[in-house]
N, C-alpha and C positions, 0 to 999 in steps of 0.2 A: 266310340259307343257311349251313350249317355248313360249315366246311374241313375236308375229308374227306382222309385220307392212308389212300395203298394201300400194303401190304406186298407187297414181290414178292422173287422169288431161284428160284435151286433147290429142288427138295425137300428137305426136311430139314437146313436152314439155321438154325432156330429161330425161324423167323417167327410163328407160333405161339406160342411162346415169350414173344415179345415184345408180340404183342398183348394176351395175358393180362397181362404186366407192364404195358401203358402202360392196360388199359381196370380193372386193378385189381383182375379177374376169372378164375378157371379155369375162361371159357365155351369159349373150346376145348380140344379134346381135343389131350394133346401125348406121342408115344410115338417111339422109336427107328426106326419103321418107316418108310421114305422115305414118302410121297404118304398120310401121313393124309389131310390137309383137300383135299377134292375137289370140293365149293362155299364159294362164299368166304363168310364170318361179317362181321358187321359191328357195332359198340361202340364205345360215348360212350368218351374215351380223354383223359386229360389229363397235363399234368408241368408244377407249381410254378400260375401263373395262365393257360397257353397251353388251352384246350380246343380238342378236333377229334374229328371223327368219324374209325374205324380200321377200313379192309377188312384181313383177315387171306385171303389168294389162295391157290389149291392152288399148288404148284412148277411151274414152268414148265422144261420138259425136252424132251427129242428123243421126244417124242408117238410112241407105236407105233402101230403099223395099225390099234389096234384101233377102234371107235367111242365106247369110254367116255373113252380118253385125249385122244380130240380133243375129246367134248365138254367134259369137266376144262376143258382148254387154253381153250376159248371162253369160257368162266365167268371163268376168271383172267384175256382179255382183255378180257371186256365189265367187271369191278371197276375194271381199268388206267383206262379208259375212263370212269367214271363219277369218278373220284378228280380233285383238284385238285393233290397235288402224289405222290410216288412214293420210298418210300423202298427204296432198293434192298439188301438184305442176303446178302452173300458166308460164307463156310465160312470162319473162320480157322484150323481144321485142314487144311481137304482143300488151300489155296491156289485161285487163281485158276485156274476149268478153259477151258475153251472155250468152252462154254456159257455159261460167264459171260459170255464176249465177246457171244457172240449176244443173250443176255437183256440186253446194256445198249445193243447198236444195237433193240434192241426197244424199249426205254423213250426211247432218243435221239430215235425216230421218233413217240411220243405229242406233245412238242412239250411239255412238263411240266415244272415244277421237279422234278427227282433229287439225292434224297440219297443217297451210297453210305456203306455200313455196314458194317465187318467182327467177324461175331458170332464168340464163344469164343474171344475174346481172353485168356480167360485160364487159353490154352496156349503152350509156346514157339514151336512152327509159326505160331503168328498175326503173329510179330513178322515174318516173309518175306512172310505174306499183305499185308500192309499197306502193305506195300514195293511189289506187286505191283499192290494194288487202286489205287494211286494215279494208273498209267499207265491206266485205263480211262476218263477224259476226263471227270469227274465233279468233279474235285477232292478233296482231303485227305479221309481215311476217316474216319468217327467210330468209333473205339474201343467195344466194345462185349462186355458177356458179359446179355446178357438174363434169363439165369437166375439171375444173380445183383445183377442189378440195374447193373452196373457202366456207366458212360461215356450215364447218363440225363442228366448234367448236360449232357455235350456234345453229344446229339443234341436238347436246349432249345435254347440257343442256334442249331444250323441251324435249327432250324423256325421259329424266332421269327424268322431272318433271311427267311422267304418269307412267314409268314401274315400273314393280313390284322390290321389294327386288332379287328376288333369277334369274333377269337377269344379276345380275353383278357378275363380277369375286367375288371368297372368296378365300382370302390367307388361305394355310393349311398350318402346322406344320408338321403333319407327310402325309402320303403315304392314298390315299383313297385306303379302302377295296377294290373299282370297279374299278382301276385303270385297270387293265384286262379284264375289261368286258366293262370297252369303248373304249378298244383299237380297239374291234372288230367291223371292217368293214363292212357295207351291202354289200351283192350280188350286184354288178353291171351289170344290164342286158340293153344292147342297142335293141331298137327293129329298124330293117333297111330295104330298099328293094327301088322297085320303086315307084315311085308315083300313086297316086289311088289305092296299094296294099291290104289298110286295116291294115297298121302299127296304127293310133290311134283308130281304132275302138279295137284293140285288149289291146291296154293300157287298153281303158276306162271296156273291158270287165273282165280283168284281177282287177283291184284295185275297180271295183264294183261301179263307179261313173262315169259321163261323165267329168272326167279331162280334157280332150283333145278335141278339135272342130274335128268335121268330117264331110262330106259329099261328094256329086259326084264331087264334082270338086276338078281336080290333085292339089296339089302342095299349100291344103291349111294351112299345119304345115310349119315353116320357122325358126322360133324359134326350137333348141333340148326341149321336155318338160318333165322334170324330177319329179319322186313322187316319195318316201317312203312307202313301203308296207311291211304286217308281211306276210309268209307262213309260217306254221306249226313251230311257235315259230323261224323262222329266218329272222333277217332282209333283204329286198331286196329293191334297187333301181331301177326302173324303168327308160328309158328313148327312149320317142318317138323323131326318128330325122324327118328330112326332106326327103320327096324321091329324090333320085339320078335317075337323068338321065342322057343320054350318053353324054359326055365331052362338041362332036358335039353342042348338044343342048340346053348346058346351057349358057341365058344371060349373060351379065356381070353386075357387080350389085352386085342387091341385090339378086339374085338367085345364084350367084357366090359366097356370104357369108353365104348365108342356107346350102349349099357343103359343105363348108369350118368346119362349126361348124357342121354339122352333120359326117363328116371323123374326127375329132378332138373326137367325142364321140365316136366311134368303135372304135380308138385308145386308150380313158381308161376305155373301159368296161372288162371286166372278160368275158362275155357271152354275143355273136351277138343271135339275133334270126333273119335271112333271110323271108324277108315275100315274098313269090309270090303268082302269083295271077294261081287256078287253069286252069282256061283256056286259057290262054295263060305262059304255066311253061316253067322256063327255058331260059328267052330269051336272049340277049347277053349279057345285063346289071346287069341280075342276076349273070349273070358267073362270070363278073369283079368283084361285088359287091364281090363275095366270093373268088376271086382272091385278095382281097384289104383285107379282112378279115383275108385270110392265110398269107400272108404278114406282118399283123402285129402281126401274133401268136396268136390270139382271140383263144375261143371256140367257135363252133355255134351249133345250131339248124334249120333246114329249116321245117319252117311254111308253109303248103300248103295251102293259106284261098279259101275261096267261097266253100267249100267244098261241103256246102249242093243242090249248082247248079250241080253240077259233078251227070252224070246218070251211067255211069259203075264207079264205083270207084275202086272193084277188081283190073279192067285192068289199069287203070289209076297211081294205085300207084306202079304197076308190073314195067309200063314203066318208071316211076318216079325214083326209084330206080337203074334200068340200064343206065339213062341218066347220074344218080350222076355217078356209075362207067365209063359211057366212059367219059365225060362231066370236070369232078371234080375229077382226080385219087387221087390227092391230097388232098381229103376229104373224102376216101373210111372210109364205114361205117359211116358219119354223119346219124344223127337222121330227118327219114324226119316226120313230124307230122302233120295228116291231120285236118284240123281245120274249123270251121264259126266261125270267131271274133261277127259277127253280132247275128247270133243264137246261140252262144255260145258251140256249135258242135266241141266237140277233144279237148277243149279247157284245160281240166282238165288233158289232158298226157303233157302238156306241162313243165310244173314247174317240175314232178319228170326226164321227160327227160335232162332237165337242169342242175337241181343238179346233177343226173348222169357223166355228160360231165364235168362238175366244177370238178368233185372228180376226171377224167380221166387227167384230162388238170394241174393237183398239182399233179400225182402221181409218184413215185419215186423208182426206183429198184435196189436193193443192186447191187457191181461191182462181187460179190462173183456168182451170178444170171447171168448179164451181161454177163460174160465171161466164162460162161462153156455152154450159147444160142450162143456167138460166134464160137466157136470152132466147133458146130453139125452146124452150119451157114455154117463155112468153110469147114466142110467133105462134107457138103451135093452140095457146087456149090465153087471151089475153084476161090483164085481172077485173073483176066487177067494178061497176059506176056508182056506186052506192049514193042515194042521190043527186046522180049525173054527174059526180064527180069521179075522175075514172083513179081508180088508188095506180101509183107507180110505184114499183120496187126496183129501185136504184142497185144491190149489189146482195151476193150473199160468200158467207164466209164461214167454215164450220171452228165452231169456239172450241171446242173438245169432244175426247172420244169416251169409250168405258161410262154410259152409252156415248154414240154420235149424237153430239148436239151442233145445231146449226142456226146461224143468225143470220137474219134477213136485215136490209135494210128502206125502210119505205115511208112515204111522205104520209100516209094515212094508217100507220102502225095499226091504232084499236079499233080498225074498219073490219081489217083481211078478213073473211068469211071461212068459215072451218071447212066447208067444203075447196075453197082455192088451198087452203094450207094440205090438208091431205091430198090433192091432186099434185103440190110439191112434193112430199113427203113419198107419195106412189112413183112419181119420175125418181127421185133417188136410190130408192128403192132397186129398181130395175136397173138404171144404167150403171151405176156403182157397186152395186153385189149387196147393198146391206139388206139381204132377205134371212126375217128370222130373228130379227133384233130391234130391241125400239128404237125410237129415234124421237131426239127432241128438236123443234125447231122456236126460235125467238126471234121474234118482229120488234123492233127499233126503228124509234122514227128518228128520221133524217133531218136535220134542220133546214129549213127553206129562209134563204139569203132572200128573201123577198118580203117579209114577213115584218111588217113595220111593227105591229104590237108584241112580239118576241124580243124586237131589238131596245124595244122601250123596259 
């Protein structure tokens, strides 16, 4: 089991900050704005040979009436809660407030190792913070400017004064036996779509716990939030982003950085799951969404949620279906799956539809295959004359998978006509299984041994 350390403080402390600095990464979002991170993030984090796992937790603060701030507050203390040891980070500008007081009888009360931290050290106001954070019953502060890397050394040593033996590196002599078996990757599954879709209701449905904040109001994930889950003995990665909405409508800001890191996580997942919402399917921004998906060679799934509101459903997934084909040619045969994230309705076709589309999106067909499907390709619709000269395609060969890409080889490469390429691209399609998944294809011209001016 990993030794996990949870970040905790006020809002806008640089906690944040610092778990980008210890996990190595700018997977959270970090802006001037008190209460960015509103579900907590979590990331492999290490300094010198110590490794640990790192919750990065909203702020913890005097909670308003409202219902999103209490949820926020539950999330920050169900991470508290999951952590092994707590490192607690104070404002060395703002100095010690009150709330400090209360956030460190709050961590006194977990019953936890606490480290106390005081970040942006490196202002002169920190030299009084310091002074001050000492009396909060924690012991000596670690110095600290996160942003700039400062007083890493000296929060190694705390943490190496709590962790266990078997967080630090072990020099080996020979090859571990599982040297193979941790090479293997989790599933990476992005869950995407618009906002209010029902993207973390369906996390939290999926991994069996309220990981993720949800409720009616749009636009309350900002942070990507990523979790670890087992199915049927395989690992998967999970990851709820932010809802996308139209280009149009997004601020700038800090809604411009939820964008940002939410298309960053569709870029290194394995598997989109498109989430829309049944009563209103389909609408422009889903299209994009799965326009930006096929672009980057993803696999997807489209999650149809609210499902259990929908009164004809027959008719409804009949039309579902035909919209993908006129709507999305370029995703003919995606998997649409109808679902309630909320009532948990469909929810159990999902995972095997996934790994389905995983296994579609790695598969790989001999050139032996290839090219005797070309050849009945080519008796069956031969290729255009394009100025009377008829293009011949000599051979094809698939270069790689994750997507399937495929190379053609032909004497008139930048002639092919888009319409002969997707009539390839459709025969593939079909005779080989890849429904549901993009596919690229690359034309190469052939050299012609006849060709006096080439040879000159």
């Amino acid at each position: 089991m990993a030794f996990t350390l949870a970040i905790a403080g006020r809002p806008n402390v640089g906690k944040s900050t610092l778990f980008n600095r210890l996990t190595g990464k700018h997977a959270a979002i970090v802006d001037d704005t008190p209460g960015v991170t509103r579900d907590w993030r979590e990331g492999e984090g290490g300094i010198l040979d110590l490794n640990f796992r790192v919750l990065d937790t909203a702020g913890l603060d005097d909670a308003k009436a409202d219902g999103l701030s209490e949820r926020i507050q539950k999330q920050t203390r169900a991470a508290i809660d999951q952590a092994d040891a707590l490192l607690f980070l104070v404002d060395g500008r703002d100095g010690v407030t009150g709330f400090d007081h209360e956030i460190a009888n709050l961590l006194r009360r977990a019953n936890k190792p606490v480290i106390l931290a005081v970040n942006k050290c490196d202002t002169r106001e920190a030299v009084h913070t310091i002074s001050e954070a000492s009396r909060l019953g924690f012991g000596e502060p670690v110095e600290l400017s996160a942003a700039h890397g400062r007083g890493i050394d000296e929060l190694y040593h705390a943490l190496n004064a709590i962790a266990p033996e078997d967080a630090h590196d072990v020099e080996e002599d020979d090859e571990s036996e599982d040297v193979a078996e941790a090479e293997k990757r989790p599933l990476t599954i992005a869950i995407t779509g618009r906002p209010n879709a029902g993207k973390s209701t369906l996390l939290n449905r999926l991994l069996g716990q309220e990981r993720s904040i949800t409720g009616p109001e749009a636009g309350i994930t900002r942070d990507a939030v990523a979790a670890e889950w087992q199915w049927e003995d395989r690992r998967i990665k999970l990851i709820d982003t932010a809802g996308l909405r139209r280009k149009s409508r997004v601020d700038e800001g800090l809604e411009k950085l939820s964008v940002e890191n939410a298309i960053d996580e569709i870029k290194m997942a394995e598997v989109v799951i498109l989430v829309i919402d049944a009563a209103v399917p389909f609408e422009t921004q889903d299209l994009q969404i799965a326009d930006l998906v096929e672009r980057e060679g993803r696999a997807m799934i489209v999650a149809v949620n609210k499902w259990d509101l929908v009164e004809d459903k027959a008719q409804l997934l009949k039309t579902l279906k035909a919209r993908v084909d006129e709507l999305l040619p370029q995703w003919k045969g995606v998997p649409i799956v109808a679902i309630s994230a909320l009532a948990g309705e469909g929810v159990d076709r999902l995972m095997p539809a996934i790994v389905k589309q995983h296994d579609i999106w790695n598969r790989r067909v001999s050139t032996h295959k290839l090219n005797d499907w070309l050849e009945m390709m080519l008796e069956r619709h031969s290729p255009p004359a394009p100025k009377g000269r008829r293009i011949r395609i000599r051979y094809i060969t698939q270069a790689r998978t994750r997507p399937p890409t495929f190379a053609i080889s032909s004497s008139q490469a930048g002639e092919l006509p888009g319409d002969y390429a997707r009539y390839l691209i459709n025969g593939l399609r079909e005779t080989f299984g890849f429904m549901g998944v993009p596919i690229r294809m690359k034309v190469k011209t052939s050299a012609n041994p006849f060709d006096k001016d080439r040879k000159r």
